[in-house]
C-alpha positions in Angstrom: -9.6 7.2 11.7 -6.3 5.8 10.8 -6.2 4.1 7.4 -5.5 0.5 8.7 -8.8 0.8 10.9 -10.6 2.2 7.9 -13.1 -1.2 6.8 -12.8 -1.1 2.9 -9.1 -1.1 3.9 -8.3 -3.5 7.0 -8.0 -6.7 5.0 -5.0 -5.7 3.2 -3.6 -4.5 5.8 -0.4 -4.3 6.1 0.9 -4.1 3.3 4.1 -6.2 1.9 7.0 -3.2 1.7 9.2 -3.8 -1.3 12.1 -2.3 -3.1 13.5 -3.5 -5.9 17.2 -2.8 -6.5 20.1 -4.1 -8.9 20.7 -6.6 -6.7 17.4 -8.1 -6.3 14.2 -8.1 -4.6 14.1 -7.3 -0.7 10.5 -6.9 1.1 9.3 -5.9 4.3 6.1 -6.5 6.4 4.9 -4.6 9.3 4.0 -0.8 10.2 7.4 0.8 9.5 8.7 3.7 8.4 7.6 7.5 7.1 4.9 7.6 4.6 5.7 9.8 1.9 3.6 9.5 -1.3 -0.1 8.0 -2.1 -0.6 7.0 -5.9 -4.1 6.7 -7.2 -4.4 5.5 -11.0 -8.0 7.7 -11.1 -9.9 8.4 -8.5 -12.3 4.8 -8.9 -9.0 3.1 -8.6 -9.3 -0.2 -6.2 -5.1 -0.3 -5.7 -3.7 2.3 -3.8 0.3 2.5 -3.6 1.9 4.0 -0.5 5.8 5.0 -0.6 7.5 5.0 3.1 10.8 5.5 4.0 12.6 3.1 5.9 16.2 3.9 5.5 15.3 4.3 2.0 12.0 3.8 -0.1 9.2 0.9 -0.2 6.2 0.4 -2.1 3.4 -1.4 -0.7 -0.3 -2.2 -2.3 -3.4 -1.9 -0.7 -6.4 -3.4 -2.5 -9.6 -1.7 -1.5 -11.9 -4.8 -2.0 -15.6 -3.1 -1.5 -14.8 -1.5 -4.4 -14.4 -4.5 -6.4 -17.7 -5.5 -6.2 -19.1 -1.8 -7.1 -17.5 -1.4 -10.0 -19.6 -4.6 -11.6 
Protein backbone atom coordinates (compact mmCIF):
# COMPACT_ATOMS: atom_id res chain seq x y z
CA UNK A 1 0.00 0.00 0.00
CA UNK A 2 1.65 3.30 -0.52
CA UNK A 3 1.58 5.58 2.42
CA UNK A 4 -0.63 8.40 0.73
CA UNK A 5 -3.37 5.56 0.15
CA UNK A 6 -2.96 4.42 3.64
CA UNK A 7 -6.58 5.89 5.49
CA UNK A 8 -5.26 7.11 8.92
CA UNK A 9 -2.93 8.97 6.51
CA UNK A 10 -4.72 10.28 3.20
CA UNK A 11 -6.06 13.57 4.78
CA UNK A 12 -2.74 15.02 5.32
CA UNK A 13 -1.71 14.14 2.44
CA UNK A 14 0.70 15.73 0.84
CA UNK A 15 2.50 17.23 2.91
CA UNK A 16 3.74 21.02 2.77
CA UNK A 17 7.81 20.48 1.96
CA UNK A 18 9.81 23.06 3.79
CA UNK A 19 13.40 24.16 4.31
CA UNK A 20 14.41 26.71 6.28
CA UNK A 21 17.63 28.52 5.33
CA UNK A 22 19.47 31.87 6.31
CA UNK A 23 17.74 33.45 3.90
CA UNK A 24 14.28 32.59 4.81
CA UNK A 25 11.56 30.19 4.57
CA UNK A 26 10.90 28.43 1.10
CA UNK A 27 8.12 25.47 0.89
CA UNK A 28 7.07 23.10 -1.49
CA UNK A 29 3.73 21.07 -2.14
CA UNK A 30 3.32 18.03 -4.22
CA UNK A 31 4.92 14.34 -4.47
CA UNK A 32 8.55 15.33 -5.12
CA UNK A 33 11.65 14.26 -4.50
CA UNK A 34 13.62 11.04 -2.68
CA UNK A 35 12.50 10.20 0.74
CA UNK A 36 15.25 9.77 2.96
CA UNK A 37 14.45 9.73 6.71
CA UNK A 38 11.04 8.97 8.85
CA UNK A 39 11.05 10.61 12.46
CA UNK A 40 8.78 9.23 15.06
CA UNK A 41 8.81 11.09 18.65
CA UNK A 42 7.70 7.33 20.25
CA UNK A 43 6.08 4.91 18.71
CA UNK A 44 2.22 6.41 19.76
CA UNK A 45 3.30 9.53 18.09
CA UNK A 46 0.32 11.10 15.85
CA UNK A 47 3.12 13.52 13.77
CA UNK A 48 5.27 11.82 11.57
CA UNK A 49 8.18 13.86 9.82
CA UNK A 50 9.42 12.68 6.41
CA UNK A 51 12.86 14.20 4.93
CA UNK A 52 13.04 14.06 0.88
CA UNK A 53 15.47 15.33 -1.25
CA UNK A 54 14.73 17.68 -3.83
CA UNK A 55 17.94 19.22 -4.80
CA UNK A 56 18.51 19.47 -1.25
CA UNK A 57 16.44 18.52 1.91
CA UNK A 58 12.52 19.16 3.00
CA UNK A 59 10.63 18.45 5.97
CA UNK A 60 7.06 17.75 5.68
CA UNK A 61 4.40 16.68 8.54
CA UNK A 62 1.92 14.22 8.43
CA UNK A 63 -0.70 14.17 11.15
CA UNK A 64 -2.14 10.71 11.60
CA UNK A 65 -5.68 11.89 12.81
CA UNK A 66 -7.27 8.34 13.92
CA UNK A 67 -4.95 8.44 16.40
CA UNK A 68 -6.01 11.62 17.89
CA UNK A 69 -9.08 10.40 18.96
CA UNK A 70 -7.38 7.01 20.53
CA UNK A 71 -5.28 8.47 22.60
CA UNK A 72 -8.37 10.19 24.72
Amino acid sequence: MKLRDHPLISPSWPPVWSQTTDRGTRTLTGEIGTLKYVLFFNALSVEILLVIEYGTHFVGRLIVESLLSAKE
